[in-house]
Each structure stands twice: as structure tokens, then as C-alpha cells.
C-alpha positions in Angstrom: 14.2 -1.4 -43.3 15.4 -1.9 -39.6 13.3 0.9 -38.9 10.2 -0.9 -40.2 10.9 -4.5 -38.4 11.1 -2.5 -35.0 7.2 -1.1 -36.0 6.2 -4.3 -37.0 8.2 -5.8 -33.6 6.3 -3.0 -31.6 2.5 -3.6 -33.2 2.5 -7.2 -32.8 3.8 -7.1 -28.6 0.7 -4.8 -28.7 -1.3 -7.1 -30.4 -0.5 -9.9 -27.8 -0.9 -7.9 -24.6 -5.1 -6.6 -26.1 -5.3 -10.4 -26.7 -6.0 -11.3 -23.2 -8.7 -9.3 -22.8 -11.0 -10.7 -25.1 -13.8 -13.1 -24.6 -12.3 -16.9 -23.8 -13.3 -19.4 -26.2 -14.6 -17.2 -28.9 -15.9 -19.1 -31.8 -14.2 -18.8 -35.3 -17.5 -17.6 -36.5 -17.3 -14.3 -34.1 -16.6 -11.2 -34.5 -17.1 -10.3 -38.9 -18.0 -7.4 -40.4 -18.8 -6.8 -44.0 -18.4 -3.0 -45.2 -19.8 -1.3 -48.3 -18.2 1.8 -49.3 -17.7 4.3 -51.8 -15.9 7.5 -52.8 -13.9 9.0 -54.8 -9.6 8.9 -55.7 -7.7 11.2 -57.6 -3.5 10.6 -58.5 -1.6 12.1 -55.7 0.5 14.8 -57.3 0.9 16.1 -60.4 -3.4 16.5 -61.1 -5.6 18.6 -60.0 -7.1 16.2 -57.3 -11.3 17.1 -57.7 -10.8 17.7 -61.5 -9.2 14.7 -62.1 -11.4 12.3 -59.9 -13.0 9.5 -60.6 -15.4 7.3 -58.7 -14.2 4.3 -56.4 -16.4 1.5 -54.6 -15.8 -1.4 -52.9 -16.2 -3.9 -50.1 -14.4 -5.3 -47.5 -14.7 -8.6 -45.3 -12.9 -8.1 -41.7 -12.5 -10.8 -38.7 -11.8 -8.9 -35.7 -9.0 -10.8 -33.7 -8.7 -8.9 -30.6 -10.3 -5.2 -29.2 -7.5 -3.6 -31.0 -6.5 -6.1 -34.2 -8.3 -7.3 -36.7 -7.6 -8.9 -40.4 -9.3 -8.8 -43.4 -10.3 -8.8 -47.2 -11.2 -5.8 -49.7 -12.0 -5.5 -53.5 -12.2 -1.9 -54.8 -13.2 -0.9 -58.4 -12.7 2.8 -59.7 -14.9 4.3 -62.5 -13.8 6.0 -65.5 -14.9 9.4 -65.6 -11.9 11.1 -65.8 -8.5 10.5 -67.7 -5.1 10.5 -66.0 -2.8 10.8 -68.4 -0.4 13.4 -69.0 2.1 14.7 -71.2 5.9 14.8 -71.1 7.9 14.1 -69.1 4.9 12.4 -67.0 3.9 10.2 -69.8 4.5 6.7 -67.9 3.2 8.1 -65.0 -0.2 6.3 -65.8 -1.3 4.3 -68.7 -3.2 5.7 -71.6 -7.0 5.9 -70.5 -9.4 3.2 -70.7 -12.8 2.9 -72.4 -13.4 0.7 -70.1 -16.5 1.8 -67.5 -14.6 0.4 -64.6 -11.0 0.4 -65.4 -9.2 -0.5 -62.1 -9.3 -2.8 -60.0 -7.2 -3.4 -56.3 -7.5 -6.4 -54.5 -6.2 -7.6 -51.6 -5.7 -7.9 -48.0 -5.6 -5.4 -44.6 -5.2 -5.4 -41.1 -6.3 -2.6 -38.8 -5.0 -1.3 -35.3 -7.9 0.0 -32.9 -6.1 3.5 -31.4 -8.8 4.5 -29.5 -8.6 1.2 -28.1 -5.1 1.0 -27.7 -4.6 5.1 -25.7 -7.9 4.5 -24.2 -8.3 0.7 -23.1 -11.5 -1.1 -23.8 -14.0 -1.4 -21.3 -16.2 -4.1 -22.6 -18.3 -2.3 -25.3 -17.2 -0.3 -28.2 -17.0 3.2 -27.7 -19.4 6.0 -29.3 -16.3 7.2 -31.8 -13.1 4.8 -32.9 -10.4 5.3 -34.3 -8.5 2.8 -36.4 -5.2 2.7 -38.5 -5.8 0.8 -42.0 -2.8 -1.3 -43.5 -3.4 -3.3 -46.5 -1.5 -4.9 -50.2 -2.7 -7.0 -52.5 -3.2 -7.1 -56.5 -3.6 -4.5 -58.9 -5.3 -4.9 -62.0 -5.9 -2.4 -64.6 -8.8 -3.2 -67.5 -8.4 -2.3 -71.1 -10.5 -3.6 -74.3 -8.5 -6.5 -76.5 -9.0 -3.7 -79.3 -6.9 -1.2 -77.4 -4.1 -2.9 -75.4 -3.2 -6.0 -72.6 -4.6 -5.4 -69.1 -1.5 -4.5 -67.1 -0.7 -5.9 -63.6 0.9 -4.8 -60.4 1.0 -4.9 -57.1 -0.1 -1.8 -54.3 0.1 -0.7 -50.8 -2.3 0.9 -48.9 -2.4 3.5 -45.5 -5.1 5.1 -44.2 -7.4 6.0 -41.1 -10.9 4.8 -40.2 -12.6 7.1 -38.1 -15.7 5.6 -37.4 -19.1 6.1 -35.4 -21.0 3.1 -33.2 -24.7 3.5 -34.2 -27.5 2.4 -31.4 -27.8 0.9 -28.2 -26.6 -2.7 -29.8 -23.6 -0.8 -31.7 -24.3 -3.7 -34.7 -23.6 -0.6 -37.2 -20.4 1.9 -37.9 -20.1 4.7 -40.2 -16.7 6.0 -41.1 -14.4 8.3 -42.6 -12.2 6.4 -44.7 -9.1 8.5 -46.3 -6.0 6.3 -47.5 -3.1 6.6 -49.9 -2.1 3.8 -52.2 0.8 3.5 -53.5 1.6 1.3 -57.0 4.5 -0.6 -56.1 6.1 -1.1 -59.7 5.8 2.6 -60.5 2.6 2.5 -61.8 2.2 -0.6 -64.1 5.7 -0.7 -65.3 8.3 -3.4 -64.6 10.2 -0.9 -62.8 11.6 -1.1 -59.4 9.6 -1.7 -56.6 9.1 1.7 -54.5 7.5 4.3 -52.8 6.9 6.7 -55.1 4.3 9.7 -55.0 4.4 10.3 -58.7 2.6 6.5 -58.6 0.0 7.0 -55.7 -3.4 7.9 -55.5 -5.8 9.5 -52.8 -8.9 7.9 -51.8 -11.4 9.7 -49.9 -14.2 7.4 -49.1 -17.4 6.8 -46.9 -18.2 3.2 -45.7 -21.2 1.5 -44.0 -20.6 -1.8 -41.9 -22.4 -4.3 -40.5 -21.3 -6.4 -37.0 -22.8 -10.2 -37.2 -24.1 -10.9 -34.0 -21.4 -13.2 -32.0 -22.2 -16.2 -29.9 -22.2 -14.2 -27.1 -24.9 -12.3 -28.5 -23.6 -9.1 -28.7 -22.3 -7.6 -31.9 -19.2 -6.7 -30.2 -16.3 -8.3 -27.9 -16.6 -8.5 -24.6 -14.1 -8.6 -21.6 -13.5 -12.2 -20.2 -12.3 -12.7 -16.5 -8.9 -13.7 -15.9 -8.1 -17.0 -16.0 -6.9 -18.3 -13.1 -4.4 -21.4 -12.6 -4.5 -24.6 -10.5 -2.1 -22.7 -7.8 -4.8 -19.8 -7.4 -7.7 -21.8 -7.0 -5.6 -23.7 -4.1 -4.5 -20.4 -2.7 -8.4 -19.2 -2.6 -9.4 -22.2 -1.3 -6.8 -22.3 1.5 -7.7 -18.8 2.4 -11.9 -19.5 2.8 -10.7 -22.8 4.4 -8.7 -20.6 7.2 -11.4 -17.7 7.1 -14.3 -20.9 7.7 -12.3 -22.3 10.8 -12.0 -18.3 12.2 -15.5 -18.0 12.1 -15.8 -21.4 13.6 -13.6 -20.4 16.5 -15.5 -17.4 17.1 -19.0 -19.1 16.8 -17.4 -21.3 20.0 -16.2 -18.0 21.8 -19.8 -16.5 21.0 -21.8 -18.7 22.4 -19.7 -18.9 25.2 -19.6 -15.2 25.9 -23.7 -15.8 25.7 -24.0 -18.2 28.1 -21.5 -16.6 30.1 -23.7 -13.1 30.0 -26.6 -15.5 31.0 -25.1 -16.8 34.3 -23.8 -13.6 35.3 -27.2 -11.8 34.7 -28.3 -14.8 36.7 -26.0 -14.0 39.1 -27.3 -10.4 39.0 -30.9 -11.1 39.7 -30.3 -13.1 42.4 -28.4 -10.5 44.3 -31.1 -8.0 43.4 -33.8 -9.8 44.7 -32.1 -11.6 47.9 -33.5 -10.2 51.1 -31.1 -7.9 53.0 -29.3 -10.1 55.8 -26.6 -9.5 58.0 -23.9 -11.6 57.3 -22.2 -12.2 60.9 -23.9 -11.8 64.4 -21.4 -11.4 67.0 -21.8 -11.8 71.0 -20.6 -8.7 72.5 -19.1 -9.0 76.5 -22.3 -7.2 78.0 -25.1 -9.5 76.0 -25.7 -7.4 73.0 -25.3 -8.0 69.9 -22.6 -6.9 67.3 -23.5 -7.5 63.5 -20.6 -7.3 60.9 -21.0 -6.8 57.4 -18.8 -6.4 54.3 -18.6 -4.3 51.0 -15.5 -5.2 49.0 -13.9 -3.1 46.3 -12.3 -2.9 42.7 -8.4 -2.2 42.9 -7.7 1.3 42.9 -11.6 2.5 43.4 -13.5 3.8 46.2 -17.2 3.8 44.5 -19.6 1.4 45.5 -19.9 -1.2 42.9 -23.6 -2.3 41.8 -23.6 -5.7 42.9 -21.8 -5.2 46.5 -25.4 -2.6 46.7 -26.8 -5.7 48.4 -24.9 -5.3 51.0 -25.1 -1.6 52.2 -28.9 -2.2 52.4 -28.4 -5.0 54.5 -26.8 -2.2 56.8 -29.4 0.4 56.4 -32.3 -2.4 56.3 -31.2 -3.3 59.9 -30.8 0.2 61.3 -34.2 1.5 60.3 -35.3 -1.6 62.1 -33.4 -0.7 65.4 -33.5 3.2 65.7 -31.1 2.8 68.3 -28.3 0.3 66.7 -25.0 2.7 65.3 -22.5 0.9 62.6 -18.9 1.6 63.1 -17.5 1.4 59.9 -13.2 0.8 58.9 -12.4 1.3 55.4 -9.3 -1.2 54.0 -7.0 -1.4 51.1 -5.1 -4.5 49.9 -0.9 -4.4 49.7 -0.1 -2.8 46.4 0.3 0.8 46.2 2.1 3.4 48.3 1.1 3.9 52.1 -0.1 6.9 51.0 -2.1 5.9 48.3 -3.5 3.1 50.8 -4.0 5.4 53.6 -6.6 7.5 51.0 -8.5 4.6 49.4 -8.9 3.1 53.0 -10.5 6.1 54.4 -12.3 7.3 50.6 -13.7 3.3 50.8 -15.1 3.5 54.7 -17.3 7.1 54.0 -18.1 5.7 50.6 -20.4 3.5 52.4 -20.9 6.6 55.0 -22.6 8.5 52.3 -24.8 5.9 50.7 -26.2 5.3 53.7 -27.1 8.8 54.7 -27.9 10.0 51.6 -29.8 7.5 49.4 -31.0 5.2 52.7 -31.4 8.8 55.4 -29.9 7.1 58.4 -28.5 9.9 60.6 -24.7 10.7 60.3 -24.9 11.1 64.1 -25.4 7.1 64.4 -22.1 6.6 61.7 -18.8 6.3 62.4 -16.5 6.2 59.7 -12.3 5.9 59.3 -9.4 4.8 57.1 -7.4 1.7 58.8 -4.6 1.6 56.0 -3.8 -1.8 54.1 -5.9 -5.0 55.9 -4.7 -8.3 56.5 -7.9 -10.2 57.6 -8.2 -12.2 54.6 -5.5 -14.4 52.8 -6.2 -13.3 49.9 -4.9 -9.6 49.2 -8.1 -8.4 46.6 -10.0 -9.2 49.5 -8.5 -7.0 51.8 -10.5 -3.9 49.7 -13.2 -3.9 52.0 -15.0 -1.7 54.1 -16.3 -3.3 57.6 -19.6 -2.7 58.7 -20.2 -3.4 62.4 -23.4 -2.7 63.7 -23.9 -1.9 67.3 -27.1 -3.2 68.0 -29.0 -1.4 71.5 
């Protein structure tokens, strides 16, 4: 018995936990099922079972309460084509046969567990084979004429399996397999003892044909519902999209600011590509020439002409293709940080940086250039500027 309350403990935890996947707010009306079947049942032991049966029918009524549980209602009648009574010491095993037509009668109620359901999970529509577990008791009635005897009374159990197919695209029809035992309860229709006894059981073997009402869903089956979520998550959500809102806020602002900060500096850009070469400083010398001083400054660590300081290494070779005669004396600088030997290199990399451009991509002579290293410059108070190469143009 302890056994069987820890089953029955076991099923209905199941039961709970399938319940909160079905569809929220299903209507009473959702989710029957009416099932015609037929078959036959022979006595358990003690007959030869296809000799000795006998024709069964009935129909059932089912609610479906969740993808794996569902309740219902079944009458079955059995037809009397074959006797089951036997001699000693069997005699009470069954009552003396009816001339009745239909002799027996078992109604009562079922519940059934979904296993394909329950090892497999549901998924939202039913699958294209099921199987189900079939539990039922209810009221057993057998029919005799006045002439011959009293109609006797009892009370059954039932097992058995349902091992159904989902027919077409809407799956509104199942066909099954329906083998079950049942067992009469007060050995047989005596006022025995109630038991589980074989020598009072019978074997149905039976086929059955069932029809799913359309739900309000309108499907003919359950379908998932989404999880239901509570005050707190809709508040956590929110808070979240507020955050992820004022982020993309934040980097709207930085956007356009990047955008219009791209648009000055292009700005910026054209106007140094299409200002006229100039020299920046013209310088008295002691004899009444002239000495013109220009400047290309540099990024920290590098000795490549930048783009934008291109401006002003044209100015220098703009002015000597004017004045064949001019010569540039040119004194490459680096700013404080770094090692004396890593300033000595830049300084002197920086001054024939300039060198080169201006005898290779503007084809003033070498002969007319004058390049050298100075170390770390201090002409400027502030040190980036001090990356600089010198240009002074002797002018003749």
C-alpha cells in the first residue's frame, strides 16, 4: 500500500510540473475527445483466450487536463457469444452464462498519463505516434433474465496502454491500440474480499477511433503558452531597455560629435591642400640677402613626413625651383623624452626625411641640400614642438 501512495505521490508532481506548459486560460469547453471502440475480451487464465472470446464495445468521453493528463468517462458492453463457465473447482469463478445478448456491462471512470509526452516533452503539437498509460474503476454490472436469476453487481479495475496514431495535418483524429486487463474486485460477483486476483480478470484487446473537438484556440490540440511573467520581471525588462535607450542616447551625442568633428578636420584638410606654398619666416642675413626658414614638425617617436606637414616641404621646393641658385640648410630635432641615443637618430632620420622628399618626389639637386641631426631642441616651450625639422633657405 505504501508502495502505491509513493506512485500516486510521484504521478501527480508530474502532473503539476506538464501543467505549466499548457495554453493560459483554456476554456472548460477545451480539449474533449469522444472515442468509439470495439474488440474483443477473453477471462485471463484458466480459458483458452480466442476460444473463449466474446465481443466488447464501448465509448469513452475524455477532457484532457494537461499535455500529459487527462480524465475521463467509459461505458463498455460485452456480447454473449461464448460461455465462461467452468467446472470444479472453478465453478464461482464466473457466473452461470447469460441468455442475455449483451450480458456485461463496466462503467466507470479513467485517467491517462501521456509517456511519449512525459520521456519526450511536448513541443506544441501532438506527435505522429503517442503513447498513453490507461487507469480506470467504476461499476460492474452483469445482465441476466428475471426467469433465470438477479443481475449481480461489483465493482472493477482497469490497466492498460493506448498506443495511438495522429491522423492529418490538423491531427483532429487518433487511432489506437487499446490492450487492458480488468480485474473484478469482489472475486468475480461474489461478496468476497476485495482483491487482485487473476482467476477474476479478463483481457481486452480492442481498437478505438477518436475524435478531438476543435478548442478555442482553434486547433484540435494544446498548445504551448509563454511563461508568465511577474510584476518584478516586467520592471526588471523595463529597467534594462530604459538603460539600453539612454546608451544609445549617449552614443547618438558622441556620433554626431565624432561627425562634425570629421567635418572640421576634413575642413582643416582641404584648406592645407589647397593653400599656396609660402615661406613662413624671411630673415635678413648680415650681407643683404635673404634667409627663409621653414618648419615640418613630427609625431613622437616617427621620422616620416606626415600628410598634412606636406604643405610645408613644398613651400621649400616651390621656392627653390624658383631661385636655381637658393640652397636649404636643413637640422633635424627631437623633443626631451627618450634616450640621447634614441634622440640623436630621430633628429638626424627627421632632417634627411625632408632631404629625400625633396630630391626625390620634388628633383631639387642633393648638391643644393644640406642635411644633419642636432639632438633634442629647445626653441619652442613646448617639448612636442621641438620634433621639427628646420628648413633655412639660402636665397642667392
Amino acid at each position: 500500500m505504501k508502495k502505491l501512495f509513493f506512485v500516486i505521490a510521484l504521478v501527480l508532481s508530474v502532473c503539476a510540473a506538464q501543467a505549466q506548459v499548457t495554453v493560459q486560460g483554456s476554456k472548460f469547453t477545451d480539449n474533449w475527445s469522444i472515442t468509439l471502440k470495439g474488440g474483443m475480451v477473453s477471462p485471463y487464465q484458466h480459458f483458452k483466450f480466442f476460444p473463449s472470446a466474446r465481443g466488447v464495445m464501448g465509448v469513452e468521453l475524455r477532457k484532457q487536463i494537461t499535455t500529459f493528463w487527462g480524465l475521463g468517462v467509459e461505458g463498455e458492453w460485452t456480447v454473449n457469444t461464448s460461455s465462461w463457465q467452468r467446472a470444479e473447482p472453478f465453478e464461482h469463478l464466473w457466473t452461470q452464462k447469460s441468455a442475455n445478448v449483451f450480458d456485461h456491462q463496466l462503467v466507470g471512470a479513467f485517467t491517462t498519463f501521456n509517456l511519449t509526452n512525459l520521456l519526450l516533452r511536448y513541443k506544441g503539437e501532438p506527435r505522429l505516434f503517442d503513447v498513453e498509460a490507461h487507469l480506470g474503476a467504476g461499476w460492474a454490472h452483469a445482465y441476466y433474465p428475471k426467469s433465470q436469476q438477479q443481475d449481480l453487481n461489483s465493482w472493477y479495475t482497469k490497466a492498460g496502454l493506448n498506443i495511438g496514431v495522429n491522423l492529418g495535418e490538423s491531427k483532429a483524429w487518433t487511432i489506437a491500440l487499446k490492450p487492458a486487463v480488468v480485474w473484478y474486485m469482489g472475486k468475480g460477483y461474489s461478496r468476497g474480499t476485495t482483491a487482485f486476483n487473476a482467476n477474476y480478470a479478463m483481457v481486452e484487446l480492442e481498437a478505438g477511433l477518436t475524435y478531438h473537438f476543435k478548442n478555442s484556440n482553434g486547433k484540435h490540440y494544446m498548445t504551448l503558452c509563454p511563461k508568465k511573467y511577474t510584476q518584478a520581471d516586467m520592471d526588471e525588462v523595463n529597467a534594462k531597455v530604459n538603460a539600453l535607450r539612454k546608451d544609445l542616447d549617449d552614443c547618438n551625442t558622441a556620433l554626431t560629435a565624432a561627425v562634425a568633428r570629421n567635418a572640421q578636420l576634413q575642413s582643416d584638410l582641404d584648406d592645407c591642400l589647397n593653400k599656396k606654398p609660402e615661406v613662413v619666416e624671411v630673415v635678413k642675413t648680415e650681407k643683404g640677402g635673404e634667409s627663409l626658414v621653414n618648419n615640418v614638425y613630427f609625431n613622437l617617436g616617427k621620422s616620416a613626413v606626415s600628410r598634412d606637414q606636406m604643405p610645408n616641404v613644398e613651400r621649400v621646393a616651390t621656392y627653390m625651383k624658383s631661385h636655381p641658385k637658393a640652397t636649404v640648410d636643413i637640422k633635424g630635432y627631437a623633443s626631451p623624452e627618450g634616450s640621447k641615443e634614441i634622440n640623436e637618430r630621430l633628429a638626424n632620420e627627421r632632417a634627411n626625411a625632408v632631404k629625400d622628399l625633396l630630391v626625390k618626389k620634388y628633383k631639387i639637386a642633393s648638391s643644393r641640400i644640406t642635411a644633419t641631426g642636432q639632438g633634442v631642441g629647445d626653441f619652442f616651450s613646448e617639448p612636442d614642438w621641438n620634433r621639427v625639422s628646420i628648413c633655412t633657405i639660402l636665397a642667392k
